[in-house]
C-alpha positions in Angstrom: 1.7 -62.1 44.1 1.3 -58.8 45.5 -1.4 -57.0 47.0 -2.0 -53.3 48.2 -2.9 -53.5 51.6 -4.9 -50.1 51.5 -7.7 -50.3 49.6 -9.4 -50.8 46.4 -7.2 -48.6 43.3 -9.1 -47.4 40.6 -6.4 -46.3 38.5 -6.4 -48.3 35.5 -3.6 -49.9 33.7 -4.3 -50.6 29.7 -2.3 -53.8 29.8 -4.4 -55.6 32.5 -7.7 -56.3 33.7 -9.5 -56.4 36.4 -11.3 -59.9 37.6 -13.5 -60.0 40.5 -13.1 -64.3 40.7 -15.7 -65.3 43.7 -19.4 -62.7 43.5 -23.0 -63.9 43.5 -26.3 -62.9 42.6 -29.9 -63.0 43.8 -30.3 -67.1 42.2 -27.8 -68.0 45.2 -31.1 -67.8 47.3 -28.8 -65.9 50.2 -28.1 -62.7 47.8 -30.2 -60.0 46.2 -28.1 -58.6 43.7 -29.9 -58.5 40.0 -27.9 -58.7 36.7 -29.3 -55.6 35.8 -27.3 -54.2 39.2 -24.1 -56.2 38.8 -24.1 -54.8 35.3 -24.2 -51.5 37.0 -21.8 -52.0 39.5 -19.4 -53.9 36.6 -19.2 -50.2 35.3 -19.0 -48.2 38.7 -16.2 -51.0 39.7 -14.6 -50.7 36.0 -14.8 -54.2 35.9 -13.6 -56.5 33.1 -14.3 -59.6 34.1 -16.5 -61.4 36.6 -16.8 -65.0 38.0 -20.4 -65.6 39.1 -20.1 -68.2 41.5 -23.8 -69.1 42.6 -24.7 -71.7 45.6 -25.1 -74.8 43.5 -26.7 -73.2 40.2 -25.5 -71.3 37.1 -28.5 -70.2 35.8 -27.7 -66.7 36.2 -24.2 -66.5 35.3 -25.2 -68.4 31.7 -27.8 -65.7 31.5 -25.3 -63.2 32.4 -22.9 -64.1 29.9 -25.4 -64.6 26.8 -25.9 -60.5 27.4 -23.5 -57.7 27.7 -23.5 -56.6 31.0 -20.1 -54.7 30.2 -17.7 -57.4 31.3 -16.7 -60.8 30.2 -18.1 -63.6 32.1 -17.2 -66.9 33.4 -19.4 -69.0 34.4 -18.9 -70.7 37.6 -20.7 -72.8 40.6 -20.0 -72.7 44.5 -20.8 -76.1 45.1 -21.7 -77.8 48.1 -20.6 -81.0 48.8 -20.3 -83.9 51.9 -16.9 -82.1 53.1 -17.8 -78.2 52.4 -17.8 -76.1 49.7 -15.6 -75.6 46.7 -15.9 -73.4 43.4 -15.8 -74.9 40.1 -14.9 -72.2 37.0 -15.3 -72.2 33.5 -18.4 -74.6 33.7 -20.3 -75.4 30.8 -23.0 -77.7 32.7 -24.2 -77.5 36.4 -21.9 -79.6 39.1 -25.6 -81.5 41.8 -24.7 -80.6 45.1 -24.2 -82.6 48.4 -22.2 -84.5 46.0 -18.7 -86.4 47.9 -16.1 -84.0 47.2 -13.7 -86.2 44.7 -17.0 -86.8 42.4 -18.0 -83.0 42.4 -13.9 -82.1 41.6 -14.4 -84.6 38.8 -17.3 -83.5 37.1 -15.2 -79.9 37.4 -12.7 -81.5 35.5 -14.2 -83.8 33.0 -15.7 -80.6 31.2 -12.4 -78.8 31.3 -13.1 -76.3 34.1 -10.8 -75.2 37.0 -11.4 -76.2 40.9 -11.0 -73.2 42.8 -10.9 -73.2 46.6 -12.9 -70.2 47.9 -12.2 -69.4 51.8 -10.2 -71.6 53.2 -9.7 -71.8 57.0 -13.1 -69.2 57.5 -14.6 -71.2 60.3 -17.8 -68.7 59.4 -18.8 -70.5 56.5 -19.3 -74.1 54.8 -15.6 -74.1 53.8 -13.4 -77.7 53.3 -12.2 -78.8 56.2 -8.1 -78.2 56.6 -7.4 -81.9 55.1 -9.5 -81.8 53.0 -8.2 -78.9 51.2 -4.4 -80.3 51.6 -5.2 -83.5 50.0 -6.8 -82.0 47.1 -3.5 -79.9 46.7 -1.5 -82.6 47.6 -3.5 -84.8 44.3 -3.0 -81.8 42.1 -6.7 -81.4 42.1 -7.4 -77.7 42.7 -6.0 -75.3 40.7 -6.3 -72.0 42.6 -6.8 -71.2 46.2 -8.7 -67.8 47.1 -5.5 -66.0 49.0 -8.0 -63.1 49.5 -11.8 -62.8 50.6 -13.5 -59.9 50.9 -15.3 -61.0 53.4 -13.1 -62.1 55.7 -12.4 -59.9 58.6 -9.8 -61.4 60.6 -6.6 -61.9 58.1 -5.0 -64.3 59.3 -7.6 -66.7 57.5 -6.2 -65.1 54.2 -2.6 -65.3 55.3 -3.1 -69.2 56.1 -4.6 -69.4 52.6 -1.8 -68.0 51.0 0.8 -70.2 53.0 -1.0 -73.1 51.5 -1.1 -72.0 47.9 3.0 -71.4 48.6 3.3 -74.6 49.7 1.8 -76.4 47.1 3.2 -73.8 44.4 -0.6 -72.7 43.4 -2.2 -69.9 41.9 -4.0 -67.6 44.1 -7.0 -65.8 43.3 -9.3 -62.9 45.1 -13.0 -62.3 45.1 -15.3 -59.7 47.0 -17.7 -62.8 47.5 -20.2 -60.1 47.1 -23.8 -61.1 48.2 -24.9 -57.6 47.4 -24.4 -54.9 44.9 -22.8 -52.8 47.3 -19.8 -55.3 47.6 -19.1 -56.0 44.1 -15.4 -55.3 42.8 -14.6 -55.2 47.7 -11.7 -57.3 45.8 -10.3 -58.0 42.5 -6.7 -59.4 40.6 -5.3 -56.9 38.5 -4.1 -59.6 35.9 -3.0 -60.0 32.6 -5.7 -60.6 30.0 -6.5 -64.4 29.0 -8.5 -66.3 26.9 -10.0 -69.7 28.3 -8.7 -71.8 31.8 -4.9 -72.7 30.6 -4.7 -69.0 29.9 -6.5 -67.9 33.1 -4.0 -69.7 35.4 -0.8 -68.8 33.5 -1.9 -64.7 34.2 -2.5 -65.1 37.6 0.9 -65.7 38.5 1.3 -62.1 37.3 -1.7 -61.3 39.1 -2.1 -58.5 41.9 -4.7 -58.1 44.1 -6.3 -55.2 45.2 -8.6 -55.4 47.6 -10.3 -54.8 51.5 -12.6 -56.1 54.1 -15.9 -55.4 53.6 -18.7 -57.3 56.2 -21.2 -59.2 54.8 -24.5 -57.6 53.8 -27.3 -58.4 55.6 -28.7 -62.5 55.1 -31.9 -62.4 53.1 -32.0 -58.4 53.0 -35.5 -57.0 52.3 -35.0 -54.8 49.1 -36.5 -50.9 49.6 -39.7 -50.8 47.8 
């Protein structure tokens, strides 16, 4: 897995897609984007699919995905739990939070969704703690491990994440983490197009990623009126 190092391309390649796997919207209680505005941004962005990764809900992303907001969506839920946080996608029910870890992975798993690690190593955030993290890897419990984040400013965060994913021969995936409309699409895969979780993991080892830093928008921003 490759990525460009520059900047966000907008070219656009008819055999891929573009999948922005970690954004959230104003249900996460510390983001204001609408779905109205991620749909706009989904067509600024040239988006084709989006993961909408809410603090410990999914009520938006199910809403999201029952109308056409110009990309596919998968539903998904950053979860909080005893040891940090970890992402759960292609969820058909909610995942309770403050949950222990290896109960909130299995409820993940026991409707067929994917445990993703977002952020690993970003002291900054409520990310699982180094062994954490390892032990799930080492269980063959998670099934991707976020390589890039947006949000991240000091790479070598993103470079530790990627070592891990080598080592434990994983998947990496790349999100803006966007808490704003303004950062939707920061970072994306340019992937292969796939139908359902087996599918989504076999493309990403043909993934790219395009992507760049972009600091986090302001926390609890007052909209302009």
């Amino acid at each position: 897995m490759t990525r460009d190092g520059v900047g966000v391309v907008h070219q656009r390649r008819s055999s891929l897609i573009r999948v922005d796997c970690h954004l959230h919207t104003a249900l996460s209680g510390d983001a204001v984007t609408s779905i109205d505005e991620l749909a706009e941004r989904v067509e600024q962005e040239q988006l084709d699919v989006v993961c909408i990764t809410d603090h410990n809900v999914t009520a938006a992303a199910v809403a999201a995905a029952e109308r056409d907001i110009g990309a596919r969506v998968i539903v998904g839920e950053e979860i909080r739990t005893t040891k940090g946080d970890v992402i759960g996608l292609f969820l058909s029910e909610r995942v309770p939070y403050v949950l222990p870890l290896p109960e909130a992975v299995g409820l993940i798993k026991a409707q067929g969704g994917l445990v993703y690690l977002p952020h690993p190593f970003d002291p900054g955030r409520s990310t699982l703690d180094t062994a954490s993290s390892a032990e799930l890897c080492a269980d063959g419990l998670a099934d991707v491990i976020e390589v890039f984040n947006a949000k991240i400013e000091d790479q070598e965060f993103n470079r530790r994440a990627a070592e891990l994913a080598a080592r434990y021969d994983l998947p990496g995936g790349a999100g803006s983490d966007a808490h704003d409309p303004e950062g939707i699409g920061a970072a994306y895969l340019e992937m292969p197009d796939f139908d359902g979780p087996a599918e989504f993991l076999t493309a990403l080892q043909r993934a790219t990623i395009k992507g760049e830093y972009r600091p986090h928008a302001i926390r609890y921003a007052r909209r302009q009126r």
